[in-house]
N, C-alpha and C positions, 0 to 999 in steps of 0.2 A: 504494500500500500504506500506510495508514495504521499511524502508531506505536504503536499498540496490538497490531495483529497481529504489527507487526516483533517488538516485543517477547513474544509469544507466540512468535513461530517461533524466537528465541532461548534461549527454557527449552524445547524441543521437544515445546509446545504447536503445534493446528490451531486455536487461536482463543483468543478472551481475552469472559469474560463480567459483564458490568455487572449488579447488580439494585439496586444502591443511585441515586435520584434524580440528584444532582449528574453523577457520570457518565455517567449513561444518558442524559441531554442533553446531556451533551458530545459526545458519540458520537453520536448519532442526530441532532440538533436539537429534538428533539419533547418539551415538561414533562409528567411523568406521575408520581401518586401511588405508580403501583403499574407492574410491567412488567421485564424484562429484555432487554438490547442483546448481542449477539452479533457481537462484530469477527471475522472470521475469512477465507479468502482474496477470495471473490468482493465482500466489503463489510460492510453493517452488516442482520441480521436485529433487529428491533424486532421482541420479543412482546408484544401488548396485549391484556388484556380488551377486552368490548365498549363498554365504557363509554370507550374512548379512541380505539381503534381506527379506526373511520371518521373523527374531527376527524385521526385523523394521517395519512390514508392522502389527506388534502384538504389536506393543511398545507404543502404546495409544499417535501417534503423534498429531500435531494439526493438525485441518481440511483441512487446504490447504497447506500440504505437501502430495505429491503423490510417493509411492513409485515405481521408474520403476526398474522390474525383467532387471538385465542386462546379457542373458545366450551368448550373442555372441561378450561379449566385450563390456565392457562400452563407446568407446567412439564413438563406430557406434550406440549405442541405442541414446546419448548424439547427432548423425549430424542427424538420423533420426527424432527425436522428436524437435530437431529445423528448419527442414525441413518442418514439417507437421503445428508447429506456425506461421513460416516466419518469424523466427527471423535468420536475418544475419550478425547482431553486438553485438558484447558481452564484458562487461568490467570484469577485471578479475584483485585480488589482487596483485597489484606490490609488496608489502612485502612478500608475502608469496611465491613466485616464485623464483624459479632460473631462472639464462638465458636458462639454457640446458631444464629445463622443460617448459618453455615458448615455447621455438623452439619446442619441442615436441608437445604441445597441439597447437602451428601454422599448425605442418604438417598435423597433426590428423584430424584437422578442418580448411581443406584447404581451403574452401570457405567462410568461416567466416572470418569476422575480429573482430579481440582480441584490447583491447586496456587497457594495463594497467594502472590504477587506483591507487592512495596512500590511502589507509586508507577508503574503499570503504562504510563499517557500520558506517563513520566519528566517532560520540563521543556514539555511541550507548550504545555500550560495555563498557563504563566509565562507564555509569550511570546506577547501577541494579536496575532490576525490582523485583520486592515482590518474584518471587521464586526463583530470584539468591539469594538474598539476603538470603532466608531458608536453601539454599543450605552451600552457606560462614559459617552460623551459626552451622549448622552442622558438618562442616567440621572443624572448633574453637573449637567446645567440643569435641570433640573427639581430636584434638593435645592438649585442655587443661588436661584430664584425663590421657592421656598420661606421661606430665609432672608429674604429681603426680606417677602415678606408678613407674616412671623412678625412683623419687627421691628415694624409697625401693629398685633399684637392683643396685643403684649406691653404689660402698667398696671396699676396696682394692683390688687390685689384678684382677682384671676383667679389659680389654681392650676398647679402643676405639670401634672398632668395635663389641667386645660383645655387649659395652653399643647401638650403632647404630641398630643393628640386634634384637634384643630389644624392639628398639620403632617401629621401621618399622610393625614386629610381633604383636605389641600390635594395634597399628593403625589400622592396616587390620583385626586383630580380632574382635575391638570393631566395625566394623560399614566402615570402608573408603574403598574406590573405588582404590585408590591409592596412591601412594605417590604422595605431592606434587612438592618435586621434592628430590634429592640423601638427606639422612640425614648427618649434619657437627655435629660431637663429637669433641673434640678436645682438648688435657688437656695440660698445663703447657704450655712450649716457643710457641707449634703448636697453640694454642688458640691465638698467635698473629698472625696468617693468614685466614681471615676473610673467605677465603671457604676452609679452610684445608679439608685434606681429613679423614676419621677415620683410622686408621691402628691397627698392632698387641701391639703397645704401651700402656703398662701398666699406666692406671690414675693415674698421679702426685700426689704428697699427698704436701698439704700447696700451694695449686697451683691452678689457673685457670681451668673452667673446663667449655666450653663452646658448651652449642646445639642448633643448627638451622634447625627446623624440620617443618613438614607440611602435613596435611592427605588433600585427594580429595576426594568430596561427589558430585556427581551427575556431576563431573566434572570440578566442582568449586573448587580451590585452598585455603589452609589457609596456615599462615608463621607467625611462632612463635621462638622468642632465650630466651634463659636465658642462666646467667651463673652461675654456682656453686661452691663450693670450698671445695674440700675433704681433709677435716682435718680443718683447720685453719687458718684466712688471717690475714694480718701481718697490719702496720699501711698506709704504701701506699700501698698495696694492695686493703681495704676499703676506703683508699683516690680517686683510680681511679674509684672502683666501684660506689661510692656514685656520683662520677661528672656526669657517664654516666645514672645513675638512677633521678640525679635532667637534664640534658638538655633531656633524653628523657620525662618527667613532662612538661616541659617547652614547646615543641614540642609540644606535647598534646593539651595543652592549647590556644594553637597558629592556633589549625587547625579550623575550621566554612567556612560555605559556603560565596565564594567570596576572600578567603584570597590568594596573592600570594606563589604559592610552595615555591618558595625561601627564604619567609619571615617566613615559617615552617624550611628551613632548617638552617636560621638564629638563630632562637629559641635555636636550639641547639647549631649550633656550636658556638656560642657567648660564652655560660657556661663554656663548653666544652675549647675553649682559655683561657678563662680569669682565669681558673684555671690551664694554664701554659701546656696543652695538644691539644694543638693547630694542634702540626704539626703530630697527633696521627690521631685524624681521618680520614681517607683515603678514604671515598667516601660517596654516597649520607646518606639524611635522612631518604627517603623513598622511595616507589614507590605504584603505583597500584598493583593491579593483581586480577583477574575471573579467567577466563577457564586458563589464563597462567599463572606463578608465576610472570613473571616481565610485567608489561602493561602499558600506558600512562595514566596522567602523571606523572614526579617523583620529589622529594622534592631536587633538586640540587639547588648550590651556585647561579647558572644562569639561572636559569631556567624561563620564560615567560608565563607559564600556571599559571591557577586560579584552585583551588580548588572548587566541585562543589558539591548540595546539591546530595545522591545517590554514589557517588566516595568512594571506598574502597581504605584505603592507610596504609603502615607499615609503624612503625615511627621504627628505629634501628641506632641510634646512637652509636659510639665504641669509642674506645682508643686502641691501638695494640703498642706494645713496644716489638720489636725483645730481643729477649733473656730474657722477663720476662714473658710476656701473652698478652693477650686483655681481655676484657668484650664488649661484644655487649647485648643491652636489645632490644626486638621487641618486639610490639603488634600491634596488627590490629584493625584499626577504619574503622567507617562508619561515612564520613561525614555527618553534618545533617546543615539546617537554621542557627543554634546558636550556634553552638559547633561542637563536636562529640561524636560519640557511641560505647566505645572499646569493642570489641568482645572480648578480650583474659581476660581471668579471673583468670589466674595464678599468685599469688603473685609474687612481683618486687624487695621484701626488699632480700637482701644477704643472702640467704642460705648456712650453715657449715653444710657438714656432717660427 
């Protein structure tokens, strides 16, 4: 019985229905633009148009997902097929819905009642299982090769968005599925705005040079930064870098199953102040992410969740100073019992090119 139903048969619901992407792959395996997954006793009903339908019904799902051909409208296949179970209450993901589309799938399935639900898979999706976790893995080697290529086409005269168009290229070449999500380049003052955008701006030279990238394997997200500095950094230049490189160490060190997130994001920012850059970092430590870049839960100041054995979490500590640069350093762990498991294997010491 999967935790989607559980939790359906505990609001006394006969099933629990997906139409938003993220879930519907979670629940089924199968990525689709468009489509609805129905958890409910015997398994997982997948409704697809034609356009997906047969790649899914070939796509080696698990056993108790069924794929239903949708040729007259998904969501008349969707009242027929709860018609013929007797299923007349259905819980459905409060996050992932708007109102306008809630009201929509109310009209559509007028004799149903919908009842949305927060967080319907509760912590499922926190905790990977052995082939999310191949997948993460995957998805880490390939942004960590990446890195390393980047560092050969990084030199004067080449732009942000060269450098961005670049990695994107190279990721999809070697192996990913997709980005994880827009690539941030970002050289000199713009490196102090933590999702700058890349643009036609020529890389600074003696100046911050900052990437926040990320390939997707099987659907599975990775989120990797480093920063670099083309040409040569100056003495607080290296004093800012070195602070964000020992609290994200710190961080590191701090994460094991059962620790509070906050008391990771403390980690850092303690170092991070007491070397006088306090009022520099501007938001969290970390967070989750799987199938999404950003997932629960996250390493903030206040945060009330626990860190748990199975939980993927970025540790990316910064410093951002308007009118000189930032450094942000991220890597990806897997929390474990005693510790953690960093996935990202790109060296952290300050690279000059």
């Amino acid at each position: 019985m999967s935790i989607a139903y559980k939790t359906a048969v505990a609001h006394g619901a006969k099933g629990a229905l997906f139409a938003d992407g993220i879930n519907r792959r979670y629940v089924s395996g199968f990525p689709s633009t468009e489509g609805v997954a129905l958890c409910h006793e015997e398994g997982v009903a997948l409704f697809l148009d034609m356009r997906y339908a047969v790649s899914a019904e070939n796509a080696g799902l698990a056993e108790d997902v069924r794929v239903i051909r949708c040729t007259g409208g998904i969501m008349e296949a969707v009242k027929a097929f709860t018609a013929e179970k007797g299923i007349d209450k259905l819980i459905i993901e409060s996050t992932a819905v708007t109102i306008a589309e809630l009201e929509r799938l109310k009209a559509a399935l007028a004799d149903m009642e919908l009842v949305p639900v927060k967080n319907i898979c509760g912590t499922a999706r926190q905790i990977k299982t052995a082939g999310e976790i191949a997948c993460i893995r995957k998805a880490q080697s390939i942004t960590d090769k990446c890195f390393s290529h980047i560092l050969g086409f990084i030199k004067k005269g080449v732009t942000e968005k060269e450098v961005a168009a670049e990695m994107e290229y190279f990721m999809k070449k070697n192996g990913a599925e997709g980005l994880a999500f827009e690539t941030i380049a970002v050289s000199g003052a713009k490196s102090a705005l933590p999702h700058g955008v890349p643009g036609e701006d020529v890389l600074t030279e003696n100046a911050f040079f900052t990437m926040d990238f990320g390939a997707s394997y099987g659907g599975y997200c990775s989120d990797m930064t480093r920063t670099v500095v083309l040409g040569k950094a100056n003495e607080e230049m290296r004093r800012i870098y070195n602070t964000v490189l020992e609290a994200q160490k710190a961080a590191i060190a701090a994460i094991r199953d059962g620790v509070y997130c906050k008391d990771v994001d403390a980690a850092a920012r303690d170092i991070i102040a007491a070397a006088g850059y306090g009022e520099y970092f501007t938001h969290s430590t970390g967070h989750s992410l799987g199938l999404e870049i950003h997932e629960s839960p996250a390493c903030t100041p206040k945060s009330a969740d626990t860190l748990r054995s199975g939980m993927f979490m970025t540790v990316e500590p910064g410093i951002y100073i308007e009118n000189l640069g930032g450094v942000r350093i991220e890597d990806m762990v897997l929390v474990t019992d005693g510790g953690c498991e960093d996935f990202t294997a790109s060296p952290k010491e300050l690279i000059e090119i």
